[in-house]
N, C-alpha and C positions, 0 to 999 in steps of 0.2 A: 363463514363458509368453511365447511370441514373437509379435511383430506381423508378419501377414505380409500383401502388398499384395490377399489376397483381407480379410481381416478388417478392413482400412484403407477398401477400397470400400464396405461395408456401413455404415461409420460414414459415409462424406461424402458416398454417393450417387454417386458415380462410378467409374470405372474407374482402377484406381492400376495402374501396371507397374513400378515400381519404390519405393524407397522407403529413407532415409539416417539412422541415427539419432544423434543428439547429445544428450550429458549435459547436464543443467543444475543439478539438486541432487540431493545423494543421503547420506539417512540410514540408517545401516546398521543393518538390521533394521525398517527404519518404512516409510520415504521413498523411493520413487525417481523421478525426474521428469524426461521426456526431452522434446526437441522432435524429432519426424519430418518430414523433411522428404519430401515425398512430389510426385512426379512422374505426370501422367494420358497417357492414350493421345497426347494432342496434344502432347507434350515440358515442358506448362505445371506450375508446382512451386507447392507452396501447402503450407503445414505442419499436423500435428497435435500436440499436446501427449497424453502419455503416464504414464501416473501408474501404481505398483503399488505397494502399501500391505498389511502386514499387521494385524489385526486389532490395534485398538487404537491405530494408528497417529493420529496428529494430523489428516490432513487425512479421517479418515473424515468428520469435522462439511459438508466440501465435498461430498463424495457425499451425503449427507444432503439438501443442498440443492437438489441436480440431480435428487434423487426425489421433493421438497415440489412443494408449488402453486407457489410463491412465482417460476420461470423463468415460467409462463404471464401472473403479475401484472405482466412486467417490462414497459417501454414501448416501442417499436419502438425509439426511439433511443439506447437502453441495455439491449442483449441480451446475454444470457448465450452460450456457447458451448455448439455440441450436445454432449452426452456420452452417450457407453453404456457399459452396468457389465457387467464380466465377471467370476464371480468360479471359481475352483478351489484346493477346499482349505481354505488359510487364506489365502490370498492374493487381492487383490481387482484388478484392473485394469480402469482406465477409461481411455477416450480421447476428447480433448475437439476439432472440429472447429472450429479458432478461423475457418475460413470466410475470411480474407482477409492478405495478407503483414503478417509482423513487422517493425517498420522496427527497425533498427540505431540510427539518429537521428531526433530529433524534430525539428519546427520551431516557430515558436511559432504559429504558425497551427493548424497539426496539434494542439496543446498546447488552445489555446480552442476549437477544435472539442470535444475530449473535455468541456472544463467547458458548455459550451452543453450535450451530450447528457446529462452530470450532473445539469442542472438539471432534465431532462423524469423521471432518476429520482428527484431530493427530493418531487417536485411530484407525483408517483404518489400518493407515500405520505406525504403532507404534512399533519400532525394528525390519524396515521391509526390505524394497529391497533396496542396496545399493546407496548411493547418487550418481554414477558417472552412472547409470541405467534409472535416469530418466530425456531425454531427453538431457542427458549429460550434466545435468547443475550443475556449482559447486555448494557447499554443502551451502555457504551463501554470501553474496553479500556486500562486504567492499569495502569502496569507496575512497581507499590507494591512485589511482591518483589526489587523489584531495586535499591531506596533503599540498602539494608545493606552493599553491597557497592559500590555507588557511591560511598558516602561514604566508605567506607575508601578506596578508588583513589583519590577526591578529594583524603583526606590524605597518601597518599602521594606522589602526584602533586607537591603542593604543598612537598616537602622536596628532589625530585630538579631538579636544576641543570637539565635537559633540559627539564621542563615547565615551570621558572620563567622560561625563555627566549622562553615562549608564550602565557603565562595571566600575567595579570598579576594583584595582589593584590586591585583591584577582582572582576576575573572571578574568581576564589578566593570572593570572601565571596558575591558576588553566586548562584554555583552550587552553595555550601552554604545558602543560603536557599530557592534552589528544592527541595531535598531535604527544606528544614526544614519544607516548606511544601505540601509533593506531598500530603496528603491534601486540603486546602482546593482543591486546585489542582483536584484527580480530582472533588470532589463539585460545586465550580461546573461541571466539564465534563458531569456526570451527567444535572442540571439542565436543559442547556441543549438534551440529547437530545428531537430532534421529525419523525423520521423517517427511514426507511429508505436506511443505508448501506453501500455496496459495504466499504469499511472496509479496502482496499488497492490503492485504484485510483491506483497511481503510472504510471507508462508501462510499464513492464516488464510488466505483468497486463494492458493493452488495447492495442486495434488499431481502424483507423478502415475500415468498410465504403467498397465503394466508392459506394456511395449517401451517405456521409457520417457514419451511425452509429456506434456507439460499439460493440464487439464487446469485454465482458471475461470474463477468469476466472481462477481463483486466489479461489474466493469462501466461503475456509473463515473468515474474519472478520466476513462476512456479519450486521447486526445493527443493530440500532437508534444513532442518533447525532444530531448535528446537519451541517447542512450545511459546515459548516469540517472536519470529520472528513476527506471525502475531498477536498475543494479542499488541505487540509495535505497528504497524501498527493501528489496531481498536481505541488505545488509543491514543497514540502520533501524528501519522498523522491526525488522524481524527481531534484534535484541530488545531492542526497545522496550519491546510486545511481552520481554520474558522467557524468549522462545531457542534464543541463542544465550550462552553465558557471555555478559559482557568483558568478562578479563578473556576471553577468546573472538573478541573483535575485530580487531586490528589480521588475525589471523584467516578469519572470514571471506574480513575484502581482499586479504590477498588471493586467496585459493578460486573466491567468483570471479575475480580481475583474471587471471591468469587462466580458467575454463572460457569465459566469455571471447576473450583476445584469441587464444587457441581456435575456436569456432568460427570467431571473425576473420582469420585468415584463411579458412578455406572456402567462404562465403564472399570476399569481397577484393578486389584487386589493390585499394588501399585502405585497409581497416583504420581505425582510431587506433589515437598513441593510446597509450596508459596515463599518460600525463592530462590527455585532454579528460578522460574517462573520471578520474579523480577529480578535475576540474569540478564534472557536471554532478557529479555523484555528492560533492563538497558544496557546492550553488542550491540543489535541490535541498538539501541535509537545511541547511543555514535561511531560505526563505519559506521553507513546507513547515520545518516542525520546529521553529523554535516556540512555536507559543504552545508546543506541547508540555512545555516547562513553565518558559514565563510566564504562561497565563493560566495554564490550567493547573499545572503542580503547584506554580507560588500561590497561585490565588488559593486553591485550597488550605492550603496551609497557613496560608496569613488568616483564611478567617476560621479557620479551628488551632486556635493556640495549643489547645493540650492535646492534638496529636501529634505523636513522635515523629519527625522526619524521615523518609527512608535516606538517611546519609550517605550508602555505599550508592546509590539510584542515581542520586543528587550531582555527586561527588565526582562520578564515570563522565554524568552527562556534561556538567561544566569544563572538564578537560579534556574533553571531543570537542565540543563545538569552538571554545577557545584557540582550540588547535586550529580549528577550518580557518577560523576569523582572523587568527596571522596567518595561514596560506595566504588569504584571499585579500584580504587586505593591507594596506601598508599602515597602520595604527601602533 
């Protein structure tokens, strides 16, 4: 099904005469997901994102949410993207009018703007309508199937001269305790869920209005949580992703912590400590992405012996999460 610059006008309300399309993920037979770069009669360029999905596919749960109530509930300064659903066949196609440019890089300015308009969406729905109400998604998203296979790359890891050049035997015990430990981890994080989260709002999924708003999507995670859930997301994946420099980390969460908090007190008679916020930020960090490592980085790597390690990659992420793992636990 093609996008053509009449069917592009109808979604954004303007005249398109042109229009450029680029891959960004593409699962073969699920997923395909483009960003259009689309140009108006005045030569000005502005993009749409493009999704075609067969039945069954994973992000059907996002279409889902762009036909709920829940876009109208959303607050001015955390809107969703317009979307229109086309379907033929078995094939579904939506395109979502993100309304204002994709930056390439963030700054940190741009970064606390997004946690200030986070905060007006905690604050929505802040001791609000029960987590199994919206959209039936559960309350937070631990990634328990992926322990068994972690641990095994964990022990393999730990025999190959390459990772023992980077993890050292602290980091070793310390990130078989997280595993050991990942269910107490996921049901204090469960606990701690008190309201409605975006649940992948890294940089890559928003864009800042030019009024200053917060414009996201990619909102198939969409679901109940605590407010560390996406402050993790903005800060952790967003380095993660390449997008932040990691020796400016540490420096990140302080500056969204301290926008977010600032927001929170004009929004709410008793905001979250910073202590709890780290809590959830540290919870989510530790049961979302550790197999963003032990499974997917070590696995790759154990089974391509002669590719080079990214060591400084490797090296960041073992004393971060390390670090959470003595917060959080007593090991």
């Amino acid at each position: 099904m093609s996008v053509t610059p009449e069917v592009l006008s109808t979604v954004v309300g303007v005249a398109v005469r042109s229009c450029t399309t680029h891959l960004l993920q593409e699962r073969p037979g699920h997923t395909r997901v483009e960003r259009v770069v689309c140009c108006d009669a005045q030569g000005r360029e502005f993009s749409v994102i493009r999704k075609a999905l067969t039945a069954g596919a994973p992000k059907v749960r996002e279409l889902q949410f762009y036909e709920s109530d829940l876009p109208g509930l959303l607050p001015a300064e955390f809107q969703a993207v317009r979307a229109l659903r086309i379907s033929h066949d078995d094939l579904t196609l939506w395109l979502e009018d993100v309304g204002c440019d994709i930056p390439a890089t963030w700054s940190l300015e741009g970064l606390t703007q997004v946690a200030r308009n986070v905060a007006h969406l905690h604050h929505a729905f802040w001791n609000g309508t029960p987590a199994h109400d919206w959209l039936g998604q559960a309350p937070v998203q631990a990634q328990l199937h992926l322990r068994d296979r972690a641990a095994e790359n964990l022990r393999l890891a730990s025999l190959d001269p390459r990772f023992l050049a980077v993890f050292t035997p602290e980091q070793f015990r310390l990130l078989q305790a997280l595993l050991d430990h990942l269910d107490d981890l996921a049901a204090r994080r469960a606990a701690l869920a008190n309201t409605l989260c975006h649940q992948d709002c890294w940089s890559g999924n928003v864009c800042l209005a030019p009024a200053g708003g917060t414009i996201a999507w990619d909102w198939s995670d969409v679901g109940a949580g605590s407010p560390g859930d996406d402050l993790a997301l903005l800060t952790y994946a967003t380095t993660a992703f390449g997008a932040w420099p990691s020796d400016r980390y540490d420096a990140l969460v302080d500056a969204v912590l301290d926008a977010y908090l600032r927001r929170m007190d004009l929004l709410l008679p008793r905001p979250p400590s910073r202590a709890s916020l780290v809590e959830t930020m540290e919870l989510c960090c530790l049961t979302r992405f550790f197999g963003q490592v032990l499974v997917g980085a070590l696995g790759h790597y154990l089974r391509n012996e002669q590719a080079p390690l990214p060591v400084g990659n490797l090296a960041w992420w073992a004393h971060l999460f390390c670090r959470m793992v003595r917060s959080r636990l007593s090991v």
